[in-house]
C-alpha positions in Angstrom: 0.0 0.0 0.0 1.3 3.5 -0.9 1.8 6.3 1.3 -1.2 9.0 0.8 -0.9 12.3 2.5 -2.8 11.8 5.3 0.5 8.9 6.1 2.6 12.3 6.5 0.7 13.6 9.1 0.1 10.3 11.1 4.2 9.7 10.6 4.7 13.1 12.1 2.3 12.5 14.8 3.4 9.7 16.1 7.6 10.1 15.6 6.4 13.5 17.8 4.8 11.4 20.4 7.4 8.6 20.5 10.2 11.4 20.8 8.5 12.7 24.0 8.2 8.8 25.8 11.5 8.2 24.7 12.9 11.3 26.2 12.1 14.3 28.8 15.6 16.3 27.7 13.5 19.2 25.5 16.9 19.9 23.6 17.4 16.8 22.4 13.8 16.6 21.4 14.6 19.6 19.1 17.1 18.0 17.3 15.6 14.5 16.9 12.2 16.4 15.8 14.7 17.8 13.2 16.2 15.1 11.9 13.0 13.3 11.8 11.4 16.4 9.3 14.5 15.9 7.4 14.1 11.9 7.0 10.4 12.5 6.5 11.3 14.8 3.1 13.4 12.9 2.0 11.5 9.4 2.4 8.0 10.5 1.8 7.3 9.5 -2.2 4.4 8.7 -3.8 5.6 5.2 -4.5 6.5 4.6 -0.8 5.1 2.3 2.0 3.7 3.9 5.3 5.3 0.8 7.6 8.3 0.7 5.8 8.9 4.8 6.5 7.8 4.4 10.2 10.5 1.2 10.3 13.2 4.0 9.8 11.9 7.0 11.7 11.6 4.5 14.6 15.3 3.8 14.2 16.3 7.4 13.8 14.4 8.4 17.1 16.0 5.0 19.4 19.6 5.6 17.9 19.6 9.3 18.8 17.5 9.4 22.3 19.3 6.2 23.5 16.1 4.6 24.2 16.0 1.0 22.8 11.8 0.6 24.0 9.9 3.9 23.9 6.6 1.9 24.6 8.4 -0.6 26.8 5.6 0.2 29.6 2.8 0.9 27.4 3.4 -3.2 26.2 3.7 -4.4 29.8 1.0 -2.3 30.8 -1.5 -3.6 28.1 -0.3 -7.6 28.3 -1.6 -7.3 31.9 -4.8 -6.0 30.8 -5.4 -8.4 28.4 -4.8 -11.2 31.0 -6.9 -9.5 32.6 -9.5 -9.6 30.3 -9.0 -12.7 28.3 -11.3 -14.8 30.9 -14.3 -12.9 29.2 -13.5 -13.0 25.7 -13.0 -17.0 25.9 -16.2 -17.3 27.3 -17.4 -15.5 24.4 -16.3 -18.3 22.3 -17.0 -21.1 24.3 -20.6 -19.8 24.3 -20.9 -19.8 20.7 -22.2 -22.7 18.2 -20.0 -24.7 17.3 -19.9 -23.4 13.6 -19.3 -20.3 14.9 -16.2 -20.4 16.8 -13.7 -19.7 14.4 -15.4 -16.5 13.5 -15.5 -15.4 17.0 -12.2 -15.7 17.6 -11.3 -13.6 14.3 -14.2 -11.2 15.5 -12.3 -10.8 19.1 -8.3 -10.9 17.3 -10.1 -7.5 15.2 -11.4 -6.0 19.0 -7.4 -6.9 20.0 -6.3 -4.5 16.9 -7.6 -1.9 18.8 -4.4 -1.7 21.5 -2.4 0.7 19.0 -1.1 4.3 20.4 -0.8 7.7 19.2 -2.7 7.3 15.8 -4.6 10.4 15.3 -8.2 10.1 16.3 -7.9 6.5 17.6 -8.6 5.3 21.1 -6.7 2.4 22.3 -9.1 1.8 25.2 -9.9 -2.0 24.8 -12.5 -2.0 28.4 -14.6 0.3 26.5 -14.6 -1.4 23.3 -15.2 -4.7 25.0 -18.5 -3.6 26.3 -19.8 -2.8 22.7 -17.6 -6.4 21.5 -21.5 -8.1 20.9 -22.2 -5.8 18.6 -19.4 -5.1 16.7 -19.3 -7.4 13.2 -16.9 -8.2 10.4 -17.7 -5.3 8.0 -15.6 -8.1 5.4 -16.3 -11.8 6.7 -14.4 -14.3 4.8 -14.3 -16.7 7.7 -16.1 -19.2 6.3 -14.4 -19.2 2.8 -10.6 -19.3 5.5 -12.5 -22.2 6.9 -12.4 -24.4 4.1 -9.1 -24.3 3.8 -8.5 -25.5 7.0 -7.1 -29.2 7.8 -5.2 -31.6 10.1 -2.0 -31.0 9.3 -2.0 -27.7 7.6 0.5 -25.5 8.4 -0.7 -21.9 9.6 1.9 -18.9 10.1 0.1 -16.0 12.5 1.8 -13.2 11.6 1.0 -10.9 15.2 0.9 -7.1 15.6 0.2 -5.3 18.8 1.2 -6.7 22.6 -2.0 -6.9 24.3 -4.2 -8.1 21.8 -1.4 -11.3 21.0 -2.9 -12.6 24.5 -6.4 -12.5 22.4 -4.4 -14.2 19.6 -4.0 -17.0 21.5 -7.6 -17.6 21.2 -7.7 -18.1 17.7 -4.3 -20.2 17.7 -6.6 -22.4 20.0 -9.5 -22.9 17.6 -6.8 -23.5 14.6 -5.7 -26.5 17.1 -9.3 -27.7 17.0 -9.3 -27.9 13.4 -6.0 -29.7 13.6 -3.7 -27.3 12.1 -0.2 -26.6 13.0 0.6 -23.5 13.8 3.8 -20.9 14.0 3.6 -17.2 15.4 5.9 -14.8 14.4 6.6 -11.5 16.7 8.8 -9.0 15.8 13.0 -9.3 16.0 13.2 -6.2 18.5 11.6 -3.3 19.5 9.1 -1.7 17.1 5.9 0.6 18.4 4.0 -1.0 20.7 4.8 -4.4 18.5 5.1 -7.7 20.0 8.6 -9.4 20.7 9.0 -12.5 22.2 9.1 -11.2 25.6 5.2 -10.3 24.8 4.5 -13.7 23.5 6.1 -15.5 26.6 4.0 -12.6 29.2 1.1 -13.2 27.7 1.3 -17.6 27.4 2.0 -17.6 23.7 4.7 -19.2 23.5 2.9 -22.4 25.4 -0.1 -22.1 23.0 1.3 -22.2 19.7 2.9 -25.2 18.4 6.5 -22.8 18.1 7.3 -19.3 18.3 9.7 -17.8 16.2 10.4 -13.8 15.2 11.1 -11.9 11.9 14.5 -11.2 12.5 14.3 -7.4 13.1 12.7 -4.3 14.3 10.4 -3.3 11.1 7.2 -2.1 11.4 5.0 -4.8 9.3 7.1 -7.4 7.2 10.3 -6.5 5.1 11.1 -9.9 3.8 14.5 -7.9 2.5 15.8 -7.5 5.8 14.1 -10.4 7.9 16.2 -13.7 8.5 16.2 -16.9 6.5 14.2 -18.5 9.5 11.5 -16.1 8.9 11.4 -16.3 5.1 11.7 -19.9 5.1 8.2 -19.7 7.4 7.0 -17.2 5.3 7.6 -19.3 2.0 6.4 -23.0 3.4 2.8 -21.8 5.2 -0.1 -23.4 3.5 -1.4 -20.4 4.8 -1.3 -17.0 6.1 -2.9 -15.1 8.8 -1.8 -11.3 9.0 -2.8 -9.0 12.2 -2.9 -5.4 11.9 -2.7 -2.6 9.2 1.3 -2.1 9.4 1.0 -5.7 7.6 -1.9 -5.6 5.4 0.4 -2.0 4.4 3.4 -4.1 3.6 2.0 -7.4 2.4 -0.2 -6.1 0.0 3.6 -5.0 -1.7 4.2 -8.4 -2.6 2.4 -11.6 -4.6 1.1 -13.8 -1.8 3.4 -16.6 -1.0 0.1 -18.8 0.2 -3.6 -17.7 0.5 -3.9 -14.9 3.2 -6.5 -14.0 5.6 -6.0 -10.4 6.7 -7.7 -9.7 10.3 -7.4 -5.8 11.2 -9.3 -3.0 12.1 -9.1 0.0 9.8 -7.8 2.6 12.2 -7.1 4.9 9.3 -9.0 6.5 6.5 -5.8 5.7 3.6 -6.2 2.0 5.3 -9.7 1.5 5.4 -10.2 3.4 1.4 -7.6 0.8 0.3 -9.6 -2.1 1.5 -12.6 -0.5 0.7 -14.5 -0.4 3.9 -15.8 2.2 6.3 -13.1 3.8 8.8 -13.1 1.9 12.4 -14.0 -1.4 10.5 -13.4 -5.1 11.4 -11.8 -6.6 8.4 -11.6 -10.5 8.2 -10.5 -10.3 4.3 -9.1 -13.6 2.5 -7.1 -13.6 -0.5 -5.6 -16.1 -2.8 -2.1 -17.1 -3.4 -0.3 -14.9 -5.7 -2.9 -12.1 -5.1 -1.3 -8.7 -4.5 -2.7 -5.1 -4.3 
């Protein structure tokens, strides 16, 4: 997906507010709000990708404040809540027919998308959308088409966004189980946003839930199979099929032919995300596409 100018603003936005958790000295906020205007100009194209322009202001800001985790808190913070909260969302899918499950468990990984900071006119608060969580829907369902792919054996790779909502991942790595799938998560390499790393996926009991665990290989915001490690891209490659959390990946695997068929599960936080799928803004996207589909 390519930048639009709304991205500029949003990139803006949120280097600003990652600048001020990442440090409190105000002079060295000047400069590093500098140099990310500078990177910004020189980056911002009409044939580039959102994610892959966040990947490097996120750099620029850690390298020159020192701070290797601006959300560091934020992530621990929101984990606990999940936890907290997961009890109440599994009864939500044990409760449901038995035809059903699956798409419950996408519906509540979509509420998860919700734990995301600093985008402009997004609130994060997952309580409050939890209360409304019966009647939110899948604007897109393709649950039931991802269903029929579904068999003992096949091999599933979950690629995860946020920390927080992976603990409600681990609902839908459950019901993949059911259906006798094997299944391998893939967090992020290092520090990224509010992204999760494998310290997320063991806080929140991932890493005893899915079958293995493994991580892209680096700190980008979505997937850049340029940069990521062979482990990933041999995982990437050899899935049967995809599933992709969050808009930072639908933004950088819709730059690519899909490798496998893919099930994209997001919310549309943004208006240049949701007008690329096509869907209202604050949508619950459950989109399926086939292999060698790209945007």
């Amino acid at each position: 997906m390519k930048v639009k100018a709304r991205c500029g603003y949003c990139l803006l936005h949120r280097g600003y507010k990652e600048i001020l958790r990442a440090t409190e000295d105000e002079v060295l906020r000047l400069e590093v709000i500098r140099e990310l205007l500078s990177l910004l100009g020189r980056l911002l194209t009409p044939e580039s990708v959102p994610a892959w322009i966040g990947t490097e202001r996120d750099r620029l800001i850690r390298r020159m404040t020192g701070c290797p985790d601006p959300y560091k808190g934020e992530k621990r913070r929101a984990n606990e809540l999940a936890l907290k909260l997961l009890p109440r969302v599994e009864r939500i899918v044990e409760e449901a027919e038995p035809g059903d499950r699956l798409r419950e468990a996408c519906r509540i990984a979509c509420l998860g998308n919700i734990i995301e900071y600093d985008v402009p006119g997004h609130s994060h608060d997952i309580e409050e959308a939890l209360n409304r969580l019966r009647e939110e829907r899948l604007y897109v369902d393709d649950t039931d088409r991802f269903k029929e792919l579904l068999r003992p054996g096949l091999r599933v790779l979950l690629l995860t966004d946020n920390a927080g909502e992976i603990a409600f991942d681990r609902l839908l790595v459950r019901e993949l189980h059911m259906l006798g799938c094997h299944v391998t998560v893939a967090v992020k390499g290092g520090p990224c946003l509010n992204d999760a790393t494998l310290e997320d996926a063991e806080a929140v009991g991932m890493t005893q839930e899915a079958d293995r665990v493994i991580t892209t290989g680096i700190d980008a915001v979505g997937i850049n199979l340029s940069e990521s490690s062979d482990e990933f891209r041999e995982a990437f490659h050899s899935a049967d099929v995809i599933v992709s959390k969050g808009m930072a990946n639908w933004e950088t695997l819709t730059e690519y032919k899909a490798p496998a068929p893919i099930l994209f599960l997001l919310r549309a936080k943004c208006e240049p995300v949701a007008n690329s799928l096509g869907v209202p803004l604050r949508s619950n996207v459950a989109k399926l596409v086939d292999r060698g589909w790209s945007l």
